[in-house]
C-alpha positions in Angstrom: -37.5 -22.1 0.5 -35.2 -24.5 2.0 -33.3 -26.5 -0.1 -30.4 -28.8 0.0 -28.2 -29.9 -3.6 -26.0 -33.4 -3.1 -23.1 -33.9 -4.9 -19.9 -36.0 -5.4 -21.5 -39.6 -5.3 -20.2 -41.9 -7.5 -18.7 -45.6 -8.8 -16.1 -46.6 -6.3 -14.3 -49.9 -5.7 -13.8 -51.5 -2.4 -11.7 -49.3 0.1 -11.4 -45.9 -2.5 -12.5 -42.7 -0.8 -15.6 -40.0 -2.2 -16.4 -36.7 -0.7 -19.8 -35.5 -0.7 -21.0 -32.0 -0.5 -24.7 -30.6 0.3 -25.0 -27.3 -0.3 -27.9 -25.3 2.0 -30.2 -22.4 1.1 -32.9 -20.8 2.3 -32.1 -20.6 6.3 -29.1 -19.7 8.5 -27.1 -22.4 8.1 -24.5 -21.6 10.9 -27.1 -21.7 13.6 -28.4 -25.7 12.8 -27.2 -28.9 13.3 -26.6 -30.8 10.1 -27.1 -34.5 8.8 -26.1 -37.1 6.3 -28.5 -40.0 6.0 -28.3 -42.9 3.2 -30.9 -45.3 2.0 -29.8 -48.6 0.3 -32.5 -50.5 -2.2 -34.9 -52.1 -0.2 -34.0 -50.2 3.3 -35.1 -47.8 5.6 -33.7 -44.3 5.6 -30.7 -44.4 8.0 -29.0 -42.2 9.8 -25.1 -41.9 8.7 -23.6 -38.8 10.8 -24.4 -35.0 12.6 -22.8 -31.9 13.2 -23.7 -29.3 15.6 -23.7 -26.1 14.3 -21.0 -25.0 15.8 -18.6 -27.8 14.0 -17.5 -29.2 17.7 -19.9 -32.2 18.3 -20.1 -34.8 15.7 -21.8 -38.2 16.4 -21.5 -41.1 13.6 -23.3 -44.6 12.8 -21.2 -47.1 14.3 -21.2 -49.1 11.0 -19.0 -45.8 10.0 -17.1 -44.6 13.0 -13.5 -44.5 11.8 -14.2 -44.2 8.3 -16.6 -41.2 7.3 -15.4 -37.8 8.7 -19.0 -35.0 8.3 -17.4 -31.6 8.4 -19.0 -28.1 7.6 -18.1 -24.8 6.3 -20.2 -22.4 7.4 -19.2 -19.3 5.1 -19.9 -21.6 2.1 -23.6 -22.7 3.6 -21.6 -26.7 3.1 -21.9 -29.5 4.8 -19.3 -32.5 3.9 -18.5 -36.3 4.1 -15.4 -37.7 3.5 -15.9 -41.3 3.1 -12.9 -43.3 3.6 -12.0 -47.6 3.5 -15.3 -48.2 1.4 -17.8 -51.0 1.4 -19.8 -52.7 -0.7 -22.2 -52.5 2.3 -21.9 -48.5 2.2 -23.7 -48.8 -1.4 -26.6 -46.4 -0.9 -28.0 -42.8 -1.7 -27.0 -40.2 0.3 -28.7 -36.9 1.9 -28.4 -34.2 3.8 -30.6 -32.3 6.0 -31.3 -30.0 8.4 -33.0 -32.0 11.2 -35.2 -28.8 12.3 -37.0 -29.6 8.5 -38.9 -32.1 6.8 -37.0 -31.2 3.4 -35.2 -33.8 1.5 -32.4 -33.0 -1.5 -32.5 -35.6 -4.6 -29.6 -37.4 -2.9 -26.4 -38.7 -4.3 -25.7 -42.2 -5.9 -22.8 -43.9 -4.1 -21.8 -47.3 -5.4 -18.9 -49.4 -4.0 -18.1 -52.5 -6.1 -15.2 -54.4 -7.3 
């Protein structure tokens, strides 16, 4: 079935860097488009950023354009963000997903605090 693991969250102080990874399984990843979405405590789901499965178009949240680079590798079934200049703002889980399914991973804590 499909499936997606999130990993690499973590305790980070103001303006530190993390790199997530989501690991697919259980479709052809090279063929979709991918996405990282976050949920903060006490907010709706929100879209962070997507890549097209062919790693050319991304499109980002503006409350993250500049900072967070999504990446893929498509060999490895991965999709990444690199989360640079952090905020206490960008405290939140994140997830990936495949926008084609309705499938959620656990997520992955990020905190950002001084």
């Amino acid at each position: 079935q499909v499936q997606f693991v999130e990993s690499g969250g973590g305790f980070v102080q103001p303006g530190g860097s993390l790199r997530l990874s989501c690991i697919a399984s259980g479709f052809t990843f090279s063929r979709l488009a991918m996405r990282w979405y976050r949920q903060a405590p006490g907010k709706e789901r929100e879209l962070v950023a997507h890549i097209a499965s062919s790693d050319i178009s991304t499109v980002y949240a503006d409350s993250v354009k500049g900072r967070f680079t999504i990446s893929r590798d498509n060999a490895k079934n991965t999709v990444y963000l690199q989360m640079n200049s952090l905020k206490p703002e960008d405290t939140a889980v994140y997830y990936c997903t495949a926008p084609r399914y309705g499938v959620w991973g656990q997520g992955t804590q990020v905190t950002v605090s001084s």
